[in-house]
C-alpha positions in Angstrom: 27.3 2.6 8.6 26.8 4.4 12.0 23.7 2.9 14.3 21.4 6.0 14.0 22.2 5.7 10.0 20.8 1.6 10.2 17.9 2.9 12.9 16.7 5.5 10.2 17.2 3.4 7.3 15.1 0.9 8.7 12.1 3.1 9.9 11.8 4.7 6.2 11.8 0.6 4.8 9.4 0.1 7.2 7.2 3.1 6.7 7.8 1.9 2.4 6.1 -1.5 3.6 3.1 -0.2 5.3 2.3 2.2 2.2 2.5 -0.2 -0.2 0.2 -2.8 1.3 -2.2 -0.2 2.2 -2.4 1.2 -1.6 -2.8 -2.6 -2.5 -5.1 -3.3 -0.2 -7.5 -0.5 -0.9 -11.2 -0.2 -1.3 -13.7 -2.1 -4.2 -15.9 0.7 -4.4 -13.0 3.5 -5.7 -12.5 5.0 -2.4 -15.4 6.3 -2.2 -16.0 6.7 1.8 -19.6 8.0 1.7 -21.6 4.8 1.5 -25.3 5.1 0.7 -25.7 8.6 0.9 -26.3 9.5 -3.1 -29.1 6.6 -2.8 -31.9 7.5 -6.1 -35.6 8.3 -5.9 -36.5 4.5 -6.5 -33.5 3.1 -3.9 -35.1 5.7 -1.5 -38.7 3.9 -2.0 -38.1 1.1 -1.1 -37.4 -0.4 -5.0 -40.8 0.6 -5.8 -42.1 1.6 -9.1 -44.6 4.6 -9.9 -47.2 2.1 -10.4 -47.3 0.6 -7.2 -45.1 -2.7 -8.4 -42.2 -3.8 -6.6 -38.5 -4.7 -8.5 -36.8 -5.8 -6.3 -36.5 -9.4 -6.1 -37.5 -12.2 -3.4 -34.3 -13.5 -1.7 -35.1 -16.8 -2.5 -34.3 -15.6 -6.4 -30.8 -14.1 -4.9 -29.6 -17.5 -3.7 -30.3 -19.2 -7.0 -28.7 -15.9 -9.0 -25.4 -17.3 -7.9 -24.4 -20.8 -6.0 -22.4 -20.8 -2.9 -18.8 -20.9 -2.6 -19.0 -24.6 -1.7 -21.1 -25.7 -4.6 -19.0 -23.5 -7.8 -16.1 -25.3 -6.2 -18.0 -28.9 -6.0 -19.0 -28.3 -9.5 -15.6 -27.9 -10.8 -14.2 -30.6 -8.8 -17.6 -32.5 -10.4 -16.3 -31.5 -13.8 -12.5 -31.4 -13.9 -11.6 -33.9 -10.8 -10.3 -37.4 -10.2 -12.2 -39.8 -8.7 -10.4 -39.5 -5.4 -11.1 -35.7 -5.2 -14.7 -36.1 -5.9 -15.0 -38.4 -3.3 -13.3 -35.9 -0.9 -14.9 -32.9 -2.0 -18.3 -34.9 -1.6 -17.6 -34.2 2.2 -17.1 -30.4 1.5 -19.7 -28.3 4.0 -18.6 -24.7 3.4 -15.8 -22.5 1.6 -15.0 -18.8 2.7 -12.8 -16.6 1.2 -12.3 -18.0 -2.0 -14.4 -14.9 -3.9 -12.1 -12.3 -3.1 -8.1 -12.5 -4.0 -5.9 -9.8 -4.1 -2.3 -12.0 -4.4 -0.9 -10.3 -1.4 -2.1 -12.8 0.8 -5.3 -14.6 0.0 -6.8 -17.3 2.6 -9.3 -19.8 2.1 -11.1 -21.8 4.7 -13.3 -25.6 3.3 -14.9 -27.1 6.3 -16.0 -30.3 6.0 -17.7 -33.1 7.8 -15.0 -34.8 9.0 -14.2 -36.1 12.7 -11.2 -36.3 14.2 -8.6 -33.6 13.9 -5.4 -34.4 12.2 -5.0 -38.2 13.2 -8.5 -38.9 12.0 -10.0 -40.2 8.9 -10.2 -37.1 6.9 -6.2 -36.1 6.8 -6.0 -37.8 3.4 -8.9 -36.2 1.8 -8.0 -33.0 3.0 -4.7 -32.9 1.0 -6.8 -33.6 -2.0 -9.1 -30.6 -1.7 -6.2 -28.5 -1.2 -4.6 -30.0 -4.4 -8.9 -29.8 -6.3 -8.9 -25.9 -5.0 -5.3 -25.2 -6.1 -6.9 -26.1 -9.3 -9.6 -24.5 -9.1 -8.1 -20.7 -8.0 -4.9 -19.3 -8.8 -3.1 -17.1 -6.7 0.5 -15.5 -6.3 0.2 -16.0 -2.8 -2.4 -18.0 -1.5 -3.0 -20.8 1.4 -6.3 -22.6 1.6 -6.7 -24.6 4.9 -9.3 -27.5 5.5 -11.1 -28.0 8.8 -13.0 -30.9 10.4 -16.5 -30.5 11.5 -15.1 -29.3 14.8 -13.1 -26.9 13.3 -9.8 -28.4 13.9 -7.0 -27.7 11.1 -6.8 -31.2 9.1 -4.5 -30.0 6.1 -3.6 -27.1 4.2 -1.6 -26.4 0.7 -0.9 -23.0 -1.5 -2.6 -22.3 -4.2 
């Protein structure tokens, strides 16, 4: 095979690659583009109703609808953990990233309250909420990596 013939194969393998992660990747809502334009009568108002009462509910009722990222995974550590990874996941300050997967690539960041970086006392623990969120989420291709309270990397794992 000629050099031009290697060239073009490998722009049209290329060109393969990007289409299929962007048709993988693509949008919650459908593909709809227009956002918020179609909004009703009663989005338009505000969420009031005809008799002067509002539905639309406090935020303080929004928080409590659903728990954080942090606590469902706390609770499941709570319910299904060892002792060791309760203990470690008792230091747990913040997950991102864990509500959304599409097994492409799926990241999670836990930040915790631990000092140190990587030679300090939370290196341990931080393997075991990798292994407690491994657990907890499945994924064809996932990596969840766990920060200190500075956020400096202190462990990592797939899940």
């Amino acid at each position: 095979m000629g050099m031009k013939s290697k060239l073009v194969l490998g722009a049209v393998v290329g060109i393969v690659v990007i289409g299929a992660v962007s048709a993988n990747s693509g949008d919650a809502d459908g593909g709809s583009g227009d956002k918020g334009t179609s909004a009703s009568a009663e989005q338009q108002s505000a969420g009031t109703k005809s008799d002067g009462r509002s539905d639309t509910k406090p935020a303080e009722d929004k928080g409590a609808e659903k728990a954080s990222q942090a606590e469902q995974f706390k609770a499941f550590v709570r319910k299904n953990g060892t002792p060791q990874e309760k203990d470690a996941v008792s230091h747990i300050t913040k997950v991102q990233g864990a509500d959304e997967q599409n097994d492409i690539l799926d990241a999670a960041d836990v930040y915790t309250d631990f000092t140190g970086g990587i030679m300090g006392e939370g290196t341990g623990p931080a393997k075991l909420i990798a292994s407690a969120f491994a657990d907890w989420k499945q994924s064809d291709n996932g990596l969840v990596t766990v920060y200190d309270a500075d956020g400096e990397i202190i462990g990592n794992g797939n899940f």
